[in-house]
C-alpha positions as CSV (number, residue, x, y, z in Angstrom):
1,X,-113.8,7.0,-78.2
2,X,-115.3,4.4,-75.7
3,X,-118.5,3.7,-75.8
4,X,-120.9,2.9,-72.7
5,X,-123.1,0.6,-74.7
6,X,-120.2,-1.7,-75.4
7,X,-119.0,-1.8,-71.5
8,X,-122.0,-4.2,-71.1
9,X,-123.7,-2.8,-67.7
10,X,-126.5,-4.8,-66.5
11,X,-129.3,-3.9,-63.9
12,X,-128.8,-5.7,-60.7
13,X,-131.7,-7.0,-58.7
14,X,-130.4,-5.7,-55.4
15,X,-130.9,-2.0,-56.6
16,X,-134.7,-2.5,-56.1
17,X,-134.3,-2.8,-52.7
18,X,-131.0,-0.6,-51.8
19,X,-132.2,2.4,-54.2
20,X,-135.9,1.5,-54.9
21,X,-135.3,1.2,-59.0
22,X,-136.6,-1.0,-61.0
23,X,-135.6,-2.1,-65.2
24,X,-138.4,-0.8,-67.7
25,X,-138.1,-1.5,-71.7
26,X,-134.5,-1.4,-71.0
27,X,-134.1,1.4,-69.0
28,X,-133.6,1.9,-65.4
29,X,-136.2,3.9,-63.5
30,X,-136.5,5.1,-60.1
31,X,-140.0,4.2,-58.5
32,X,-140.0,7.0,-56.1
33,X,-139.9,10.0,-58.7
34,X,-140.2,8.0,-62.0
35,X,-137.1,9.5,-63.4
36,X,-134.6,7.1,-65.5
37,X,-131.0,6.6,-64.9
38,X,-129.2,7.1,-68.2
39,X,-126.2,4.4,-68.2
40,X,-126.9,1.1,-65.7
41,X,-124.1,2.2,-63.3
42,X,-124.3,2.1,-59.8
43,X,-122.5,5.1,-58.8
44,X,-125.3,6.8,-61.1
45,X,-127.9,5.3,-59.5
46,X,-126.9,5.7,-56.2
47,X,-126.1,9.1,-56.2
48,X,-129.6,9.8,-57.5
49,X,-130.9,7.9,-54.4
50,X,-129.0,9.1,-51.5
51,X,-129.1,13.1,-53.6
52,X,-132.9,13.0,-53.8
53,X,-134.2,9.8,-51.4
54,X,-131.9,9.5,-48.6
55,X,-134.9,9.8,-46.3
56,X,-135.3,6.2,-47.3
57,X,-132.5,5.2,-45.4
58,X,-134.5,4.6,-41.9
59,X,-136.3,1.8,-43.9
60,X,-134.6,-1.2,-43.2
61,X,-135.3,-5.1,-43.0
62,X,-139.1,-5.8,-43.4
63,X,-140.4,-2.4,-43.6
64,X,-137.9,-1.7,-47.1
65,X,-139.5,-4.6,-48.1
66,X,-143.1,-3.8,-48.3
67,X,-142.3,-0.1,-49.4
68,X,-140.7,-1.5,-52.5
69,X,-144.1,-4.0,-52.7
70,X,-146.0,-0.4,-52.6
71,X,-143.9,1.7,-54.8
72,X,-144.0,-1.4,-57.8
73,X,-148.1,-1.3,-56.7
74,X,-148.4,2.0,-57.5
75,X,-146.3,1.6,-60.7
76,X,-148.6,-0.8,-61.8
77,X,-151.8,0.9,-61.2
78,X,-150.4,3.9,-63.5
79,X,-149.4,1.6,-66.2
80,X,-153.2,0.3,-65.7
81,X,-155.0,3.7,-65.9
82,X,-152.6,4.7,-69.0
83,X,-154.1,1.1,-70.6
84,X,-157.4,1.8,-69.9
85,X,-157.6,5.3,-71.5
86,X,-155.2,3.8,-74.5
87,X,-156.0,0.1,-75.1
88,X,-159.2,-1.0,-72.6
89,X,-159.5,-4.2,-74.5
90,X,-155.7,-5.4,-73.6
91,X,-156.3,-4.5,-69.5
92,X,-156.1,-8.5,-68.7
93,X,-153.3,-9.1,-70.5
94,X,-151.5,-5.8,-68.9
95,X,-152.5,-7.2,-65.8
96,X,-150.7,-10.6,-66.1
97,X,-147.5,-9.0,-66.7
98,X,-144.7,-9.2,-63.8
99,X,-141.8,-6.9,-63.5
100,X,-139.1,-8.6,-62.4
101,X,-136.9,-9.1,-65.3
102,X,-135.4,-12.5,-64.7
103,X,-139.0,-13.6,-65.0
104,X,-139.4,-14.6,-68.6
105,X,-135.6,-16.2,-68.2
106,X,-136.8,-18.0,-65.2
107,X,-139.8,-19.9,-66.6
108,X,-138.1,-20.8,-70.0
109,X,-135.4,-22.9,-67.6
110,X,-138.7,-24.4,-65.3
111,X,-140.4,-25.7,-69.0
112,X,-136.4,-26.3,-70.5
113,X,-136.1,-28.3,-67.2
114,X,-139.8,-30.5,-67.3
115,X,-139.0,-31.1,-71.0
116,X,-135.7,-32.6,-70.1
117,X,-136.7,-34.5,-67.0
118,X,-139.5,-35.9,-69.2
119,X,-137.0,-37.2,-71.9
120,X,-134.9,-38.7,-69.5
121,X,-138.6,-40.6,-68.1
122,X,-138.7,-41.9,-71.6
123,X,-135.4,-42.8,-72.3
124,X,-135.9,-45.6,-69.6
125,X,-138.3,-47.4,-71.5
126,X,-136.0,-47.2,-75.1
127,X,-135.2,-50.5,-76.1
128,X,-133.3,-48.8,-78.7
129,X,-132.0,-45.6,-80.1
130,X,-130.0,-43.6,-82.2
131,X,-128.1,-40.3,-82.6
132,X,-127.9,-37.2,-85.1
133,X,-124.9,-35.0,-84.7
134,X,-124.4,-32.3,-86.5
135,X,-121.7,-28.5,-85.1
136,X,-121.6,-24.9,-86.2
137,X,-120.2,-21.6,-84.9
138,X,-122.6,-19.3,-83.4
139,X,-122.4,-15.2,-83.6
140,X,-119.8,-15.4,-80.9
141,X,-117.4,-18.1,-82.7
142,X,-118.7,-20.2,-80.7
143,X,-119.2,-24.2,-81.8
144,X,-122.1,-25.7,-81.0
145,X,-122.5,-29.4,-81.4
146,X,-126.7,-30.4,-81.5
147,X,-127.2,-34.1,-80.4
148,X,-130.3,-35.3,-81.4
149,X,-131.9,-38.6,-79.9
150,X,-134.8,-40.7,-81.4
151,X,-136.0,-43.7,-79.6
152,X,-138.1,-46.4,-79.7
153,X,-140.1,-48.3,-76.5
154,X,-141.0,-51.7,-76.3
155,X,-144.8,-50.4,-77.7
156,X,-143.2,-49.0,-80.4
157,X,-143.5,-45.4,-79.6
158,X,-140.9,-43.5,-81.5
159,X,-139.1,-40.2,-79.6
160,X,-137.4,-37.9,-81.4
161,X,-136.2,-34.7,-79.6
162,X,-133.0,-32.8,-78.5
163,X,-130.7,-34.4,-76.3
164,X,-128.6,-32.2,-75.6
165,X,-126.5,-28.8,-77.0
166,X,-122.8,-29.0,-76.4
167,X,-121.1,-25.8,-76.7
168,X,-117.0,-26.1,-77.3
169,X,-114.7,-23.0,-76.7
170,X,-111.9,-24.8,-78.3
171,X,-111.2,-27.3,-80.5
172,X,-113.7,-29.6,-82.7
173,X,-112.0,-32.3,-83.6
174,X,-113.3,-35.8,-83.8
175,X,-112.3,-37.0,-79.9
176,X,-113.8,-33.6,-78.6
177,X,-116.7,-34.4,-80.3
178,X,-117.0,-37.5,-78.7
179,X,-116.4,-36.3,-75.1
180,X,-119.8,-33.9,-75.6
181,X,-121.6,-36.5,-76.7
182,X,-120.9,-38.9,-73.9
183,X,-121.2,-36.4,-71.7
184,X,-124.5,-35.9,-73.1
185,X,-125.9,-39.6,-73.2
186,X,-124.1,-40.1,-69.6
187,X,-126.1,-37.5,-68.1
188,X,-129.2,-39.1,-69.5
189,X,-128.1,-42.3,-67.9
190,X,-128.9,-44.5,-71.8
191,X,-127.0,-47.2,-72.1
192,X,-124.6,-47.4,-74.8
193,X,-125.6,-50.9,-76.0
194,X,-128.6,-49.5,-76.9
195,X,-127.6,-47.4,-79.4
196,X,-128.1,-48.1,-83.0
197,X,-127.2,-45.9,-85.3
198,X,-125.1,-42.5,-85.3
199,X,-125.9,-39.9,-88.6
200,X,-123.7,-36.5,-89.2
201,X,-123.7,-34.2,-91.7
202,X,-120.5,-35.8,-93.1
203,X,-117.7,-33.5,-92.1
204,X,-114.3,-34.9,-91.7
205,X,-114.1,-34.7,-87.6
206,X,-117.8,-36.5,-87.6
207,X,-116.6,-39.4,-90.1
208,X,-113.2,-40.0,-89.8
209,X,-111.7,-43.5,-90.3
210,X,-109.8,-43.7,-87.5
211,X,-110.9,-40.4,-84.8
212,X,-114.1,-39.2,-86.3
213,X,-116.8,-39.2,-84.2
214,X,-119.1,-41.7,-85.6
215,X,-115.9,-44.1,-85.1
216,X,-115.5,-43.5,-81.8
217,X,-118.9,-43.8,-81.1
218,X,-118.9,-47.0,-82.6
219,X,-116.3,-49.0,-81.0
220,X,-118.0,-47.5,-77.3
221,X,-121.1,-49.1,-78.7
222,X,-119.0,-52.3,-79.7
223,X,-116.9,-52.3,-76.2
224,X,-120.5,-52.0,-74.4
225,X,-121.9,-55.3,-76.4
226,X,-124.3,-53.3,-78.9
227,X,-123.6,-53.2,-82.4
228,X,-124.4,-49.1,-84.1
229,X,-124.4,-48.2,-88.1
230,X,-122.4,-45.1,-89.4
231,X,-125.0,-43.0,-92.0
232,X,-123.9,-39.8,-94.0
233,X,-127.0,-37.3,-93.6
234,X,-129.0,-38.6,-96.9
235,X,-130.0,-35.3,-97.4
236,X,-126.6,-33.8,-97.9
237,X,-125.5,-36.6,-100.1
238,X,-128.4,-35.9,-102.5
239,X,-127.5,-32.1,-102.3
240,X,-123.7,-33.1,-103.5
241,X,-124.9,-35.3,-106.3
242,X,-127.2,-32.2,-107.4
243,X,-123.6,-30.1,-107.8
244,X,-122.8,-32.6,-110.1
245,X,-124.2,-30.9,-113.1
246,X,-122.2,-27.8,-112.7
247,X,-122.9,-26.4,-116.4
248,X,-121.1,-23.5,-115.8
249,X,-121.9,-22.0,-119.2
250,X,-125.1,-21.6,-118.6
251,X,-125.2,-20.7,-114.4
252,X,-122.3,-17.5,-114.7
253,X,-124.2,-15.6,-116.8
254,X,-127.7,-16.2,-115.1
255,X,-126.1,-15.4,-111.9
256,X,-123.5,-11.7,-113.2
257,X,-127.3,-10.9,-114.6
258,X,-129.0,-11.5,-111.3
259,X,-126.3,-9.6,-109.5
260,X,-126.2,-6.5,-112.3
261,X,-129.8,-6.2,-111.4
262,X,-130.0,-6.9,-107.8
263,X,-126.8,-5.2,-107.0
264,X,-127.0,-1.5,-107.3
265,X,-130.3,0.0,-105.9
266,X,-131.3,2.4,-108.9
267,X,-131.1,-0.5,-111.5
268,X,-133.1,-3.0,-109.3
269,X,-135.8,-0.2,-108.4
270,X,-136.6,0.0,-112.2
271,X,-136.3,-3.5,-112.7
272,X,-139.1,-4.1,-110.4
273,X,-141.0,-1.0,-111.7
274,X,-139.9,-2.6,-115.4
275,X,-142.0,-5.4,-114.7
276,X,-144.3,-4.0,-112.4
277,X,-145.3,-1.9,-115.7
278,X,-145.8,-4.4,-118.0
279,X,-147.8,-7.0,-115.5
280,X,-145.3,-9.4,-115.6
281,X,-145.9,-12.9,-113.9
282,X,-143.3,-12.1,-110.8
283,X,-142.3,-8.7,-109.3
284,X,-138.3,-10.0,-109.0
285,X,-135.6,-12.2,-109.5
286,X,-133.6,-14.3,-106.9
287,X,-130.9,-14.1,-105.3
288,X,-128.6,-17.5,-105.4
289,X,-127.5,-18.8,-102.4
290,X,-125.3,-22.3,-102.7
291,X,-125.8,-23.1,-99.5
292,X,-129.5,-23.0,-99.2
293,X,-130.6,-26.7,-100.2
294,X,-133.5,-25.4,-103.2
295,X,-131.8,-21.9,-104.0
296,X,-130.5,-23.0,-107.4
297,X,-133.8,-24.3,-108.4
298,X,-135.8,-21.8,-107.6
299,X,-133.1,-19.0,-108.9
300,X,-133.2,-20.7,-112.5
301,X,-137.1,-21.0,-112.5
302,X,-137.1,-17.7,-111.5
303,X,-135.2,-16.4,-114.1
304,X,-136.2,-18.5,-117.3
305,X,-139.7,-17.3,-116.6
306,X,-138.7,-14.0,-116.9
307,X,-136.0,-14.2,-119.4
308,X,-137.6,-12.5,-122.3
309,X,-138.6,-9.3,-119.8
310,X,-135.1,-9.1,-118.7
311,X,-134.0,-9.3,-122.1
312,X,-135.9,-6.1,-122.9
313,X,-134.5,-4.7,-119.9
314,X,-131.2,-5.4,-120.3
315,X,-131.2,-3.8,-123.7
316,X,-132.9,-0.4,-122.2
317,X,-129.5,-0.6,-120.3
318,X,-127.0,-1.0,-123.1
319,X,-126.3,-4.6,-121.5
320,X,-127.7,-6.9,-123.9
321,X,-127.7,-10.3,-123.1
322,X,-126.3,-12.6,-126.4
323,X,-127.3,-16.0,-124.6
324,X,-131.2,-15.0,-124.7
325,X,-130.9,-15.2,-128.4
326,X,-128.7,-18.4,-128.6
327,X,-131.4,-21.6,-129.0
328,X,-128.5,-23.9,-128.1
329,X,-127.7,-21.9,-125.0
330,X,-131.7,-21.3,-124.0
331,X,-132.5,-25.4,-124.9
332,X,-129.7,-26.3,-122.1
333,X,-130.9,-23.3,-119.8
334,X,-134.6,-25.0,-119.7
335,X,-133.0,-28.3,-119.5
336,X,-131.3,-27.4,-116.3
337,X,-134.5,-25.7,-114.8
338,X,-135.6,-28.9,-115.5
339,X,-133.6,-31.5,-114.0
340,X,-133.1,-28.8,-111.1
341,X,-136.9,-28.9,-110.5
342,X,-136.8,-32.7,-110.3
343,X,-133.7,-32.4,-107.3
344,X,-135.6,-30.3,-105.4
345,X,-139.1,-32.7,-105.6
346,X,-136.7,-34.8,-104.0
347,X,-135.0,-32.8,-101.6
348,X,-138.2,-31.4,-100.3
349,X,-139.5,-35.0,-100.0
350,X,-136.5,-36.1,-97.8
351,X,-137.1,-33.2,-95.7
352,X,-139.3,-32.9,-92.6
353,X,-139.7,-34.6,-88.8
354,X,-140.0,-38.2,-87.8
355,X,-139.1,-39.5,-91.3
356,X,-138.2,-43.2,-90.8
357,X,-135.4,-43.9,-92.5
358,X,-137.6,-46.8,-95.3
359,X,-139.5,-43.9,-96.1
360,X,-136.7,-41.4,-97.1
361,X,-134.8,-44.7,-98.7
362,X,-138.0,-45.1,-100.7
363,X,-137.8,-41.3,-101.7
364,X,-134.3,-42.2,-103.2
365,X,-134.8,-45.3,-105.1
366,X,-137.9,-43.6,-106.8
367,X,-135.6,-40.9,-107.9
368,X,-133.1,-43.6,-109.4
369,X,-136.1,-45.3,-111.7
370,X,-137.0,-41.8,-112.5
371,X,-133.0,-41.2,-113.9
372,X,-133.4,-44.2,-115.9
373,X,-136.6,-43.3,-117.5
374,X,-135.3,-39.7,-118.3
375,X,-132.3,-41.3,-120.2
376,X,-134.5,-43.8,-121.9
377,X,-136.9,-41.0,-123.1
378,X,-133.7,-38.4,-124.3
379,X,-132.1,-41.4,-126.1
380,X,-134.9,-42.2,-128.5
381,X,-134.5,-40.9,-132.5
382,X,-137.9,-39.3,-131.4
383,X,-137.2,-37.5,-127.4
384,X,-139.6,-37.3,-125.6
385,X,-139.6,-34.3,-123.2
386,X,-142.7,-34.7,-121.6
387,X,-141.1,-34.7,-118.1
388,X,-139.0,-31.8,-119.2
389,X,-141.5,-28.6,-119.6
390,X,-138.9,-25.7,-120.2
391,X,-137.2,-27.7,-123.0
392,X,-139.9,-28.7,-124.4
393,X,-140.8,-25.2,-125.0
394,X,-137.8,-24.1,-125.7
395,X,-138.0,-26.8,-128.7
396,X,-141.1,-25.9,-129.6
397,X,-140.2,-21.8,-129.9
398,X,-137.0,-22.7,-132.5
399,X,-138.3,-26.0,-134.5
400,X,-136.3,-24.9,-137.2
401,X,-132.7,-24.7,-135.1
402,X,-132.6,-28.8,-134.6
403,X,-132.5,-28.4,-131.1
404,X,-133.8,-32.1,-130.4
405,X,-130.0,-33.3,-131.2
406,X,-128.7,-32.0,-128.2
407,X,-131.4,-34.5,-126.0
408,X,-128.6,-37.4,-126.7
409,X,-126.2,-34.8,-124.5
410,X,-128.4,-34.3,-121.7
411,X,-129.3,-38.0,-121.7
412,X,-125.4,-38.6,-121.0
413,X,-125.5,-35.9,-118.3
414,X,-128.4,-37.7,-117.0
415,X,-126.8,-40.9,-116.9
416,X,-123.7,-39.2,-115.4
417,X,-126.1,-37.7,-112.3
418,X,-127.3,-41.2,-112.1
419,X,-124.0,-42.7,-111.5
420,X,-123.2,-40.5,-108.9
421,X,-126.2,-41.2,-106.8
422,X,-125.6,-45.1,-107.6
423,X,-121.6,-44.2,-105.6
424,X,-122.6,-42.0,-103.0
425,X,-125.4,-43.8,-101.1
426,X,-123.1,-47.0,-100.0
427,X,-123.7,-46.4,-96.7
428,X,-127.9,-46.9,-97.1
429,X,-127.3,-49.6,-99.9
430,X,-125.3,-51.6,-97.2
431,X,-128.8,-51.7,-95.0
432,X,-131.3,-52.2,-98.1
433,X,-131.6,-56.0,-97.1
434,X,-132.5,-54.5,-93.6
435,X,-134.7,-52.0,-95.1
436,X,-137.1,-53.9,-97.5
437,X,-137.7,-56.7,-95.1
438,X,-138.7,-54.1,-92.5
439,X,-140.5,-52.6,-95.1
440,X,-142.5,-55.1,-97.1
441,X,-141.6,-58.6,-94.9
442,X,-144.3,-60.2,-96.8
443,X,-142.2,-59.9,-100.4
444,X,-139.1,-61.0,-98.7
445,X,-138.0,-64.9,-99.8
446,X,-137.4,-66.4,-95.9
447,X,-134.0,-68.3,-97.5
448,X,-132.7,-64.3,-97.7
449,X,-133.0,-63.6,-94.4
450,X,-131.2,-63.8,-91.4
451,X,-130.9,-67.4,-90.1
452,X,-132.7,-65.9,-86.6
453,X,-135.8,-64.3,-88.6
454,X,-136.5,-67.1,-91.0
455,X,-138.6,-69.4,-88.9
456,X,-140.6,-65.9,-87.4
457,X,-141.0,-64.8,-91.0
458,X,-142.2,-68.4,-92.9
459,X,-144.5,-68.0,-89.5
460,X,-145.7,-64.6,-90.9
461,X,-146.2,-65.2,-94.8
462,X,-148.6,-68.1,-93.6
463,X,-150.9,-65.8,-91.8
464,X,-153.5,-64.1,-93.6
465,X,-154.8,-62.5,-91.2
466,X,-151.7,-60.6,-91.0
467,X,-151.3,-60.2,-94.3
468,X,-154.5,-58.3,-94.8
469,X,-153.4,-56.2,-91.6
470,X,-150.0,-55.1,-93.1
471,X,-152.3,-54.1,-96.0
472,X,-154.8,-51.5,-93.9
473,X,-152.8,-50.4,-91.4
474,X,-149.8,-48.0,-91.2
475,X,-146.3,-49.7,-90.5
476,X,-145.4,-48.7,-87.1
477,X,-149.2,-50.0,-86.3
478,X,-148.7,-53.5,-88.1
479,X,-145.4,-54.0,-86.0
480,X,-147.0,-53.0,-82.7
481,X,-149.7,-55.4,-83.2
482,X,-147.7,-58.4,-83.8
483,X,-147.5,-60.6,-81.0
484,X,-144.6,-59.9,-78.4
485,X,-144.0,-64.0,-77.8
486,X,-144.6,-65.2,-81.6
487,X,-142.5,-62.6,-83.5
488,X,-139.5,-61.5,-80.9
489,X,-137.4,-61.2,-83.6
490,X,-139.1,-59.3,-86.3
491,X,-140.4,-56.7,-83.6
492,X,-136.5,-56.2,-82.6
493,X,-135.9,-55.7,-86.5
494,X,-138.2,-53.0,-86.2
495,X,-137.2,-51.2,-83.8
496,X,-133.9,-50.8,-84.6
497,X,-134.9,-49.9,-87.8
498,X,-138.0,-46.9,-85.9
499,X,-135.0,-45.5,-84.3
500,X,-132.8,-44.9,-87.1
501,X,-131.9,-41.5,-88.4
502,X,-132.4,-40.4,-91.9
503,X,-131.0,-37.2,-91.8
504,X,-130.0,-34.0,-89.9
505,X,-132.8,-32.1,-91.1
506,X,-133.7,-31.7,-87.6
507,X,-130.4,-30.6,-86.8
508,X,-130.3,-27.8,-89.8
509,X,-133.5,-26.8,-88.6
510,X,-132.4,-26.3,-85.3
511,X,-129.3,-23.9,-86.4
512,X,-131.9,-21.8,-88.1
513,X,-133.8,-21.6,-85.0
514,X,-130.3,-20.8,-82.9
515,X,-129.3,-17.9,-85.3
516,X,-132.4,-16.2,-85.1
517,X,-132.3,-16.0,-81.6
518,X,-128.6,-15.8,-80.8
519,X,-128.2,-13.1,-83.7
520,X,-126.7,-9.7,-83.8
521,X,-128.2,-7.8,-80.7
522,X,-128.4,-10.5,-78.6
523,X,-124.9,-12.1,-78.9
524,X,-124.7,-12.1,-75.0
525,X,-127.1,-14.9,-74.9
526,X,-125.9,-17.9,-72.8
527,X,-124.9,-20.9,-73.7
528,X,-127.4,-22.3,-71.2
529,X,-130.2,-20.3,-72.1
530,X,-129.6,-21.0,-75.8
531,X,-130.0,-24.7,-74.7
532,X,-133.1,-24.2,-73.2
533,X,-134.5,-21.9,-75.7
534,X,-133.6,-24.4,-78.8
535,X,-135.1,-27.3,-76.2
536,X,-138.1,-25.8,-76.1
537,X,-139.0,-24.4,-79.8
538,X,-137.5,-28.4,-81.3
């Protein structure tokens, strides 16, 4: 049977003059009798008007006019006695509140509209910048393909904002991609010389050898005279080396126990009253979800600090749990709450806005020493698991099961993790030269670097006064005082290096933002306004 919520009738904005109704909290009421109109259908409303108001009819012009101005006066001076009586503190706030319905719509495209006209002020002044792309469907199947921009001026003031969202009804492949995003920086009027550096989220349309995107944005930056960097999002190459350690053995029967609790609603009730009962630290456990970045982690933790609790519950339910009472099986369970614990320090570090791309670089290499000292410490005759505060207990709960043999394993897994981040980060280990003398330029030999920063550079180590300055004050500070004339060179270094992306966390963030408000009940929502509302909340 059809449905007249699903035929998608709107209230029109010529009603309020040809039938004197207005739109209230969705639905449509007459401002001559205050009665409501059941489905937004013309006939319906007109045939209330002409059947009950068809006096009306001699208004015309002018007149119609100001009787509508009275009727939506009166209207509002109802709605104010009914707040007095109600809420007398919230009058003023009442009071500020306009009817028309387009209002709310209207002003998010006036502040959608100044934010972009103030970006496109800005993006005069870039000397350089680069771009974060990153797609995904929408509620409606449709793609939408963020652009982000981050620039740097000549003062070294460093923008980072939303260029543009591109919405594609058809195909995403890598030379569709493209189009949006010249589109995008063609409407901005940037020049493409200027462009540094593109980052994606990796995806075979956005890195393609031959069509990706970042490819094809490449050789437009090449054909224009600039020179731009490809970057895999660093933040989604450190979430694939985490998948690395898959143990299996350990993760399917923490997870069919999660879901035998969480699962049916009778069993998880007394699960939470279980623990609920007996004071337990938590009230729950968590749900694992391999696409949230730090869901693993926190799952695990979750669950090894309640493991002897759901042990007990598990037998109240005829589903013991042999693993609980396995030390071998419990040692490599804290290990990997462990070592997940440590990936997600890291991810959260990488995480977050206006992250030069040093910094999060920094993040990365720390995490590497860290690898090696975690092997060095499992391989001794003696392990040392100070670092590792589930095994350790774990160890310390069954000294008489030898469980200290199986650090040499983990140490091998460890070395194996390390490997994989050593692979997977070629793209940032091609720029490290870049990096540490942008970074720390006074540790930087001047016969390492390029021939047309050496003489700037020997300049630089000589001054002390510099020195101390690089010392006390933050980065982007140091480089903004050097002098323009003296160090050209090293200030360009530095702002290519400003405007470099580090990630696509803004661009995850930003899909977050987009499906909570493009989600089920408002599907309807326009590409346009979707634009400006994502504009305005990044």
């Amino acid at each position: 049977r059809r449905k007249v919520d699903s035929e998608g009738h709107r209230f029109q904005d010529r009603w309020k003059v040809e039938y004197f109704f207005t739109e209230i909290q969705n639905h449509c009421v007459c401002l001559i009798c205050q009665e409501t109109v059941a489905v937004y259908k013309e006939f319906n409303v007109k045939r209330h008007y002409q059947s009950r108001h068809s006096t009306y009819d001699k208004l015309t012009g002018h007149d119609r006019s100001e009787k509508l101005k009275q009727l939506e006066a009166v209207l509002i001076e109802c709605v104010m006695k009914m707040v007095e009586n109600i809420c007398p503190e919230k009058k003023q706030e009442f009071a500020n509140i306009c009817l028309a319905r387009n209002t709310v719509a209207r002003r998010i495209e006036e502040i959608s509209s100044d934010i972009k006209r103030q970006l496109t002020s800005k993006g005069v002044d870039f000397d350089f910048f680069s771009i974060a792309c990153d797609e995904s469907t929408d509620l409606s199947d449709t793609a939408q393909l963020l652009i982000f921009m981050r620039g740097v001026d000549d003062e070294m003031n460093v923008t980072e904002e939303l260029l543009d969202l591109q919405s594609l009804t058809d195909q995403t492949r890598g030379k569709d991609l493209f189009v949006s995003v010249s589109s995008a920086i063609d409407d901005m009027k940037l020049p493409w010389n200027k462009v540094t550096g593109i980052i994606t989220d990796g995806a075979p349309a956005m890195v393609g050898e031959r069509s990706g995107l970042s490819t094809l944005i490449c050789n437009k930056v090449i054909e224009e005279g600039g020179k731009a960097i490809k970057l895999h999002c660093i933040i989604h190459q450190q979430v694939l080396c985490a998948k690395h350690l898959k143990y299996d053995h350990v993760m399917k029967p923490v997870l069919k126990t999660i879901n035998f609790i969480r699962s049916k609603a009778l069993c998880h009730r007394q699960f939470k009253q279980f623990l609920l009962d007996i004071q337990a630290e938590y009230e729950d456990v968590l749900y694992h979800n391999d696409v949230r970045w730090l869901s693993r982690g926190s799952a695990l933790q979750r669950f090894y600090s309640l493991r002897k609790e759901i042990g007990e519950f598990l037998e109240t339910k005829g589903q013991p749990m042999r693993e609980l009472s396995d030390p071998i099986w419990l040692a490599d369970l804290g290990f990997l709450v462990d070592i997940t614990k440590h990936l997600n320090v890291l991810n959260t570090s990488l995480q977050g806005k206006d992250a030069a791309v040093n910094q999060l670089y920094s993040h990365l290499k720390a995490f590497g020493t860290k690898l090696q000292l975690f092997i060095r410490q499992l391989s001794q005759t003696q392990p040392n698991t100070i670092h590792f505060s589930a095994l350790q207990e774990i160890m310390n709960s069954f000294p008489q099961d030898n469980i200290s043999a199986q650090t040499s394993r983990y140490a091998a897994d460890i070395a194996s993790l390390a490997g994989k981040f050593k692979r997977r980060f070629q793209d940032f280990a091609a720029i490290e030269k870049e990096i540490s003398l942008f970074s720390s330029p006074f540790s930087v030999d001047p016969d390492d670097a390029p021939d047309q920063l050496q003489l700037e550079l020997i300049e630089l180590h000589c001054d002390s006064e510099l020195r101390s300055r690089h010392q006390q004050l933050s980065l982007v500070n140091f480089y903004r005082q050097l002098d323009k004339s003296r160090f050209q060179e090293i200030r360009t270094l530095a702002k290519k290096m400003l405007s470099l992306f580090g990630s696509t966390y803004m661009c995850e963030k930003t899909f977050s933002a987009m499906n909570f408000n493009k989600n089920s009940v408002r599907t309807r929502l326009s590409d346009s306004h979707l634009r400006d509302i994502l504009r305005i909340k990044t």
